[in-house]
C-alpha positions as CSV (number, residue, x, y, z in Angstrom):
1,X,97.9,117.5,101.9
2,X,95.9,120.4,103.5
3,X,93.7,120.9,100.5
4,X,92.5,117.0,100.9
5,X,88.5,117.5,101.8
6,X,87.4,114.9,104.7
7,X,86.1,112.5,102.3
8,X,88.9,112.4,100.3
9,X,90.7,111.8,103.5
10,X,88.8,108.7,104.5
11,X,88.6,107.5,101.3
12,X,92.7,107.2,101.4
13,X,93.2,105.6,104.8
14,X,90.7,102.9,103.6
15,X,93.0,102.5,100.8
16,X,96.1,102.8,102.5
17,X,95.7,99.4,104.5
18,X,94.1,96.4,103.3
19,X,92.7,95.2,106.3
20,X,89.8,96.8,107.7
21,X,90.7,95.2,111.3
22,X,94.1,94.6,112.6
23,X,94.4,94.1,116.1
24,X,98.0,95.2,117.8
25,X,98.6,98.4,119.5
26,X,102.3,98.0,118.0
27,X,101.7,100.6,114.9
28,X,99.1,102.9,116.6
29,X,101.6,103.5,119.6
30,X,104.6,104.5,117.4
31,X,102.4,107.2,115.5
32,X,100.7,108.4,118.8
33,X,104.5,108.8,120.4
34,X,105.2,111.7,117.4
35,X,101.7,113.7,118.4
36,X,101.0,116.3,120.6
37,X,98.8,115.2,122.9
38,X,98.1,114.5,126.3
39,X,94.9,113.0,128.3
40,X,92.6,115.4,130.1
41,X,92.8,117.0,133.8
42,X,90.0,115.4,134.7
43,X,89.4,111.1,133.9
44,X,89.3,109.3,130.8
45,X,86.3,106.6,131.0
46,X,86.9,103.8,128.0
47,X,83.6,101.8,127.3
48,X,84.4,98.5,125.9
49,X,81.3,95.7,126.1
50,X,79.3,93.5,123.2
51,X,76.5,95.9,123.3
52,X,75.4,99.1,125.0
53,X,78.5,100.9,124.4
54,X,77.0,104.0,122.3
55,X,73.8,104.4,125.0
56,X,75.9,103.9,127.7
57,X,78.8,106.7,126.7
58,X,75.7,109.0,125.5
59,X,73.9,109.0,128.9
60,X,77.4,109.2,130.7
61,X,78.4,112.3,128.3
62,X,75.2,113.8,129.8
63,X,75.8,113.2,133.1
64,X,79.1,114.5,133.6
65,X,78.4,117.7,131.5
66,X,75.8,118.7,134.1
67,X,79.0,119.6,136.1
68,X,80.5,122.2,133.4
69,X,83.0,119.7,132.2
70,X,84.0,120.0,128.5
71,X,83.4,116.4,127.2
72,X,85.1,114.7,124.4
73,X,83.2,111.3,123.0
74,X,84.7,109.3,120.8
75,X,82.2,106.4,119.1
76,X,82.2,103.8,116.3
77,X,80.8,103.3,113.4
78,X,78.9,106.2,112.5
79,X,75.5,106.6,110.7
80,X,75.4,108.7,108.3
81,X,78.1,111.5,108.6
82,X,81.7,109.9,110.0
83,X,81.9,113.6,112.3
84,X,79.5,111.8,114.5
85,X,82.5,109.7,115.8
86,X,83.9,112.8,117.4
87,X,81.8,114.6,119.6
88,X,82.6,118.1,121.9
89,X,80.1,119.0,124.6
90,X,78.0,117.2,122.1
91,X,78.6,118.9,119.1
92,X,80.4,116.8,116.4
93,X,83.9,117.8,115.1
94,X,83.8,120.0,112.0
95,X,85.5,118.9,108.5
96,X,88.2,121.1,109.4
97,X,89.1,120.0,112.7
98,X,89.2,116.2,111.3
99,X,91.1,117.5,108.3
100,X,93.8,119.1,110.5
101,X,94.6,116.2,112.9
102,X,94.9,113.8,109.6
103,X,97.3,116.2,108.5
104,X,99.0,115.9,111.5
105,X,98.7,112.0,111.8
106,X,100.5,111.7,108.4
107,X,103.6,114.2,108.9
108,X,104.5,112.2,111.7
109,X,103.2,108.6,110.7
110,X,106.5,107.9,108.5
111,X,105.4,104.8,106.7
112,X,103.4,103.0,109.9
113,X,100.4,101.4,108.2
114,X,98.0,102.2,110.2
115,X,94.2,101.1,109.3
116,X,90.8,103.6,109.1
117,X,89.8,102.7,112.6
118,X,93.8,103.9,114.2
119,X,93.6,107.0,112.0
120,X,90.2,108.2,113.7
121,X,91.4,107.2,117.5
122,X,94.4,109.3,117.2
123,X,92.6,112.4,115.3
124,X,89.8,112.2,118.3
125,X,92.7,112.3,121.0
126,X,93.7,115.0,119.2
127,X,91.0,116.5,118.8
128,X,89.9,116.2,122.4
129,X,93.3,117.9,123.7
130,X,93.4,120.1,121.1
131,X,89.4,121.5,122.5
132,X,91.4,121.2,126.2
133,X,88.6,118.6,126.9
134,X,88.1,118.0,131.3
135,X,86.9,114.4,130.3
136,X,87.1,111.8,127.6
137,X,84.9,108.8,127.0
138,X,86.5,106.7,124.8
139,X,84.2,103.8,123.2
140,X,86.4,100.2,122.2
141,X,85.8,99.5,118.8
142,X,86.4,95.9,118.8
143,X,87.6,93.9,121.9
144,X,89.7,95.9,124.2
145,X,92.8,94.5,124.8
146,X,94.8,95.4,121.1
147,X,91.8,98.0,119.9
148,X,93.4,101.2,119.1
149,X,91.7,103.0,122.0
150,X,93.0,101.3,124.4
151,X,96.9,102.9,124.5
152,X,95.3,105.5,126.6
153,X,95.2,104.6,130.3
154,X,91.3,104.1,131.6
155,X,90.8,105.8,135.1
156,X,87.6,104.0,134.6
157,X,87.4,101.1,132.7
158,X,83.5,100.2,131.6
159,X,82.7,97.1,130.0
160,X,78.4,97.2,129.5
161,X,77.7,93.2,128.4
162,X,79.7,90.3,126.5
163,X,78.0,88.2,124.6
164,X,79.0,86.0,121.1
165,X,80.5,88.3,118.5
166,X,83.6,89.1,116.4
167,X,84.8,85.3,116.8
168,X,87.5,86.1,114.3
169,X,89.1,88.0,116.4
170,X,88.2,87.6,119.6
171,X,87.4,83.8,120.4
172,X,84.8,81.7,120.4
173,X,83.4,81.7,123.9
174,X,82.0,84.4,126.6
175,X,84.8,83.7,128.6
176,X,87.6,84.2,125.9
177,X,85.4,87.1,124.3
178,X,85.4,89.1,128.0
179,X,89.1,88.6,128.5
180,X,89.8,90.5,125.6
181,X,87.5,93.5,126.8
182,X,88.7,93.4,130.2
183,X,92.0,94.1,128.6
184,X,91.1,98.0,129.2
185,X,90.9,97.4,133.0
186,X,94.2,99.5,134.9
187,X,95.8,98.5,138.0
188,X,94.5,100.1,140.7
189,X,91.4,101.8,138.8
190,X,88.2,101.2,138.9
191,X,86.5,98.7,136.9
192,X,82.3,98.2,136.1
193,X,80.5,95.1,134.7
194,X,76.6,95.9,133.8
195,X,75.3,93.1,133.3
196,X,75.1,89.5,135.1
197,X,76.3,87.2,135.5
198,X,80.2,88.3,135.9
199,X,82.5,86.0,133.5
200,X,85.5,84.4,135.5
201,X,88.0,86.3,133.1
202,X,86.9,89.6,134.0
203,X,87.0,89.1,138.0
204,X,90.7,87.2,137.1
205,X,91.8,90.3,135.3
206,X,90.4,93.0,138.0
207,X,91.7,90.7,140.7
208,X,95.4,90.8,138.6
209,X,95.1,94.3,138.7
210,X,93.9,95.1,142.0
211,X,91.3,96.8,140.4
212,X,88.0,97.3,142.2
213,X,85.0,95.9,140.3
214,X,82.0,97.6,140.4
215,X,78.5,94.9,139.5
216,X,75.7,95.1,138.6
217,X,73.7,93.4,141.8
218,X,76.3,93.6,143.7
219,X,77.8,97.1,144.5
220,X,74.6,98.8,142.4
221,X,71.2,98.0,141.5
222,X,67.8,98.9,140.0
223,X,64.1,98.2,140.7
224,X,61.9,98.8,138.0
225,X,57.9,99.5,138.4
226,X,55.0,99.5,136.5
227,X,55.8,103.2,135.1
228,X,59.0,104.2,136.9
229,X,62.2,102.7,138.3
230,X,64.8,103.3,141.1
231,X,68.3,102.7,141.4
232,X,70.5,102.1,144.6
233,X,74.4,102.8,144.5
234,X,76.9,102.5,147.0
235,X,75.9,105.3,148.5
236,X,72.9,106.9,146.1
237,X,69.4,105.9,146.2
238,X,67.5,107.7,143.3
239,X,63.7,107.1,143.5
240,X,61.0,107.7,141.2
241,X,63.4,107.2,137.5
242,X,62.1,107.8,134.3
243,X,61.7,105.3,131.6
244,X,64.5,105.4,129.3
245,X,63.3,106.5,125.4
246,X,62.3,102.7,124.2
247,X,61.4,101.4,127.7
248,X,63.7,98.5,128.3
249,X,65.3,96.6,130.4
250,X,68.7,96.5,128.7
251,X,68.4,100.7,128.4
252,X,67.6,100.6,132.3
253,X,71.1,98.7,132.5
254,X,72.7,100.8,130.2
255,X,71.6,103.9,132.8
256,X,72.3,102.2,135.8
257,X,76.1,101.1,134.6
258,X,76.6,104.8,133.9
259,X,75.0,106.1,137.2
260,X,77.4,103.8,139.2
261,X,80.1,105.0,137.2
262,X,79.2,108.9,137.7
263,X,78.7,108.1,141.5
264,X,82.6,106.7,141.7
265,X,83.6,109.4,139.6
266,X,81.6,112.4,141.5
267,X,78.8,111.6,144.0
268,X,77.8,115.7,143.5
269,X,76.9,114.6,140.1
270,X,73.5,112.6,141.3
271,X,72.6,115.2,143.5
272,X,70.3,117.5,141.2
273,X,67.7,114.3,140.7
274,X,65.9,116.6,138.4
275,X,68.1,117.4,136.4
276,X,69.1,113.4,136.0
277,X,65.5,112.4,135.4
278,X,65.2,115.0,132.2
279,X,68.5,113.5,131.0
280,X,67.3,109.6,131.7
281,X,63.8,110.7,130.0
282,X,65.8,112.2,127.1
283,X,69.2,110.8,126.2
284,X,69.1,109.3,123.4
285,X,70.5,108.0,120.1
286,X,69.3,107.4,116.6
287,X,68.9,104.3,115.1
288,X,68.3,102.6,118.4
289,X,64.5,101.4,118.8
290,X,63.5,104.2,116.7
291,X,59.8,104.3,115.7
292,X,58.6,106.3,112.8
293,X,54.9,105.9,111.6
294,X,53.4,106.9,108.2
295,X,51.4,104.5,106.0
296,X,53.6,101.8,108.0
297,X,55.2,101.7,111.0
298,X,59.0,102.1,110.8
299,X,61.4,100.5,113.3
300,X,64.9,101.1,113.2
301,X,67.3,99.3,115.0
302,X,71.3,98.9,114.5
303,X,71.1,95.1,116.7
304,X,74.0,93.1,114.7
305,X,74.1,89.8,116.7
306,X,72.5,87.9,118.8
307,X,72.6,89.9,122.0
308,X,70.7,92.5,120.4
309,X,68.6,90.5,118.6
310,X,66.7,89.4,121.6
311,X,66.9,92.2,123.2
312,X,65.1,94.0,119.6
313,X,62.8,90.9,119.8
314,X,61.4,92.0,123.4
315,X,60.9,95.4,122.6
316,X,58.7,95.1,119.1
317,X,56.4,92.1,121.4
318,X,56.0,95.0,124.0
319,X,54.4,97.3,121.4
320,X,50.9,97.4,120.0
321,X,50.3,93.6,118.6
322,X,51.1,93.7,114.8
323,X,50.1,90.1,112.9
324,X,53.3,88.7,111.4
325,X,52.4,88.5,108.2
326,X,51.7,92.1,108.3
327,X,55.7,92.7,109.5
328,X,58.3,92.8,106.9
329,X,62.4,92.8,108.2
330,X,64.7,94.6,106.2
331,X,68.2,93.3,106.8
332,X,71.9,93.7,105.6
333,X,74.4,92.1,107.4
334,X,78.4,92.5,107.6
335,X,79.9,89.2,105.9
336,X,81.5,87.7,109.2
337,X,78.5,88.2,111.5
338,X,76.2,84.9,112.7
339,X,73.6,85.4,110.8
340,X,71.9,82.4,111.8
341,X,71.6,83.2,115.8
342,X,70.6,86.8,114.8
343,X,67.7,85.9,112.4
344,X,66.6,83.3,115.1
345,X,66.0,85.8,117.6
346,X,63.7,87.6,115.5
347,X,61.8,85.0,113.4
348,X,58.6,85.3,115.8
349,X,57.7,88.8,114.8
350,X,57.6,87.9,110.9
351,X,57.5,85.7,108.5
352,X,58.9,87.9,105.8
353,X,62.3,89.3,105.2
354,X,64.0,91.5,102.7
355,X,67.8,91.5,102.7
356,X,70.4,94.3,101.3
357,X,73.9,94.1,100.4
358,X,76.2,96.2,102.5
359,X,79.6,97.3,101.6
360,X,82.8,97.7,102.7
361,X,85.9,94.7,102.9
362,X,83.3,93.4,105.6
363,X,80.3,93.5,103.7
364,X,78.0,90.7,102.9
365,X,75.7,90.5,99.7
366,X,71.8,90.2,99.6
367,X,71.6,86.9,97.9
368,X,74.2,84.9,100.2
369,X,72.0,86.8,103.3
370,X,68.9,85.8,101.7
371,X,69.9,82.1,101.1
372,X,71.1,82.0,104.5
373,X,67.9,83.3,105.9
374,X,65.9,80.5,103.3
375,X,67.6,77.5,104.8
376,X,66.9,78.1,108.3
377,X,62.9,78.2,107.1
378,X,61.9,81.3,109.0
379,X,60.2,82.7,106.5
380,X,60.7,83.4,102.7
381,X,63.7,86.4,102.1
382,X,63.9,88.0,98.9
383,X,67.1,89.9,98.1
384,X,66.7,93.2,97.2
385,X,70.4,94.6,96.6
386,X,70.6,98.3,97.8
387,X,68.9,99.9,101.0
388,X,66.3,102.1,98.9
389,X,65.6,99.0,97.0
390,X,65.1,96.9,99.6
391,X,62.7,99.9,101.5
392,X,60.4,99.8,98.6
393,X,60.1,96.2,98.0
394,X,59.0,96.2,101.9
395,X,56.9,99.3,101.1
396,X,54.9,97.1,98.3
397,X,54.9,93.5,100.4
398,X,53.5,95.0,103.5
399,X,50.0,96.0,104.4
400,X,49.3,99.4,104.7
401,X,49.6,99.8,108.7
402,X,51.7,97.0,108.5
403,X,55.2,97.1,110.3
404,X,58.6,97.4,108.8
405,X,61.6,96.6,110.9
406,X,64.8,97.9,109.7
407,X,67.9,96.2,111.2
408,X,71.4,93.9,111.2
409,X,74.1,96.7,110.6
410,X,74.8,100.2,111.2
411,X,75.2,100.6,107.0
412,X,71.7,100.2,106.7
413,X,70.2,101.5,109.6
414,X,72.0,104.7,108.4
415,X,70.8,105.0,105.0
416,X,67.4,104.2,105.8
417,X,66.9,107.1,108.3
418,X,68.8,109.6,105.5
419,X,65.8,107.7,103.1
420,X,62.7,108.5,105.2
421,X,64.2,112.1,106.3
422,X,64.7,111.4,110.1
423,X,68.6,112.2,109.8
């Protein structure tokens, strides 16, 4: 088993259950029992929410390291490389350190069928303690409430924004969808919301728990200027903010939710106001709002519903005006994701779309997408099958100058930055 390389580790745990998801924290529990573990001497943050999870953790991460605290981040999906799901004082996990804690997972796992998404959760915990980590921040993968992450006990349980996703599995309404994320909320902890306004099944469950909730507008706030923004906590005011990389409103929330976390956690750590404006100015991750110009101007984006749609929307209509029919929108989409409400959102900035299979149990084809995309009369979209196909047919249909948007799933955001050499 030792001699098994990280790929041909993942490529056996997809195999070895046939469902990609399967909530229940039954199987995940009985394997995490057997393993030598324990959570770290200083607080384990879980970040659970429809959107903002990875900017939120990332700006977090950098917040608390400012102390000296080792960090351990754990995220979902990945981009390009699946290390990126395990992070160390920033630094992803290496092969070998992966490779051992699957080892481990197995000699103990006795038969339990755990899926891709378990195996990861319990080699990061292991990872984490292994690396003596003094905090964790642990990022839901889907949900909260049966998501693998969540048999380790938040001291501060972070949920960034619900909004209509994963129906499948977690209901068909915001309130159904947000008590199944604030299933991560601990009796007695603290609890955050960042965005507004709160869903009834989040107060119910921090209520159940006597759980303090932290809101946004309510126990913390922001201001935002023409060129700066300020923030007010419960006992923090921080003046004179930097933009956050992509200049948006739902980044400025992302910031703010992790600032009135930090403040709970540690006051000490919003004292150095320099030191947090270089880290607000400069935190930030691929694939989100990133702009790359050559003969056209590249935007990639991993938005995957709605949510994020609207939000991607605002952003490109704050940029230099580019005519529609000089924008092109590459898309590939995961088979059970509304594509309907997420094409929607963006159908003012083009009028022409090109869409990519992705893969995976999940994945969705590019003709199905591109029919989809047909009926709802948004503008033609011609399928294009893979990523690099689909980048050159938008190469050739747009105008030099022109704009192409690359969006819809993390499996082609990645591939597209690996494509134009930005990862």
């Amino acid at each position: 088993m030792r001699s098994r390389s990280l790929s041909d580790w993942l490529a056996w745990q997809e195999s070895l259950n046939p469902a990609e998801i399967e909530l229940g924290l039954e199987r995940v529990r009985l394997v995490a029992r057997q393993l030598d573990f324990s959570p770290p001497a200083g607080a384990v943050f879980v970040v659970a929410g429809t959107n903002g999870k990875g900017s939120c953790s990332a700006i977090l991460e950098a917040i608390l390291r400012t102390s000296g605290s080792r960090v351990g981040v754990y995220s979902s999906p990945h981009l390009v490389r699946y290390n990126e799901r395990v992070r160390v004082n920033g630094e992803e996990a290496t092969d070998t350190a992966l490779e051992n804690a699957f080892v481990n997972i197995e000699s103990v796992r006795a038969g339990v069928p755990l899926t891709f998404f378990e195996f990861g959760t319990l080699a990061a915990l292991q990872v984490f303690s292994q690396q003596e980590c003094d905090a964790w921040v642990l990022e839901v993968g889907l949900g909260g409430r049966l998501d693998a992450v969540n048999i380790i006990d938040a001291d501060y349980s972070i949920i960034t924004t619900v909004d209509i996703d994963h129906q499948d599995w977690l209901g068909d309404t915001i309130e159904k969808i947000a008590a199944e994320k604030a299933g991560v909320v601990r009796r007695g902890k603290p609890a955050f919301y960042g965005d507004k306004p709160v869903p009834k099944s989040i107060r119910r469950a921090t209520d159940r728990q006597g759980a303090t909730l932290y809101c946004l507008d309510e126990t913390y706030s922001y201001k935002v200027h023409e060129d700066t923004w300020e923030w007010f906590g419960s006992n923090t005011k921080l003046p004179h903010l930097p933009i956050p990389p992509g200049g948006s409103e739902d980044q400025i929330r992302n910031v703010s939710l992790a600032l009135a976390v930090a403040e709970q956690y540690d006051c000490a750590l919003l004292e150095d106001t320099e030191t947090l404006a270089g880290l607000i100015a400069t935190t930030r991750l691929p694939g989100r709002f990133q702009i790359y110009s050559a003969k056209h101007q590249w935007i990639l984006d991993v938005a995957h519903n709605r949510q994020a749609a609207a939000a991607l929307r605002d952003k490109i209509l704050r940029l230099e005006s580019t005519a529609v029919d000089s924008t092109t929108i590459v898309i590939g989409m995961l088979a059970d994701k509304q594509v309907e409400d997420f094409a929607r959102e963006l159908a003012g900035v083009t009028n022409r779309w090109v869409t990519c299979s992705t893969g995976g149990i999940r994945g969705g084809g590019a003709e199905q997408l591109a029919d989809c995309i047909n009926e709802l009369q948004v503008g033609p979209a011609m399928p294009a099958g893979t990523i690099e196909q689909g980048m050159e047919m938008a190469r050739t249909l747009t105008p030099e100058g022109g704009r192409i948007l690359v969006c819809g799933s993390f499996l082609v955001v990645g591939p597209a930055l690996e494509l134009l050499g930005l990862y």
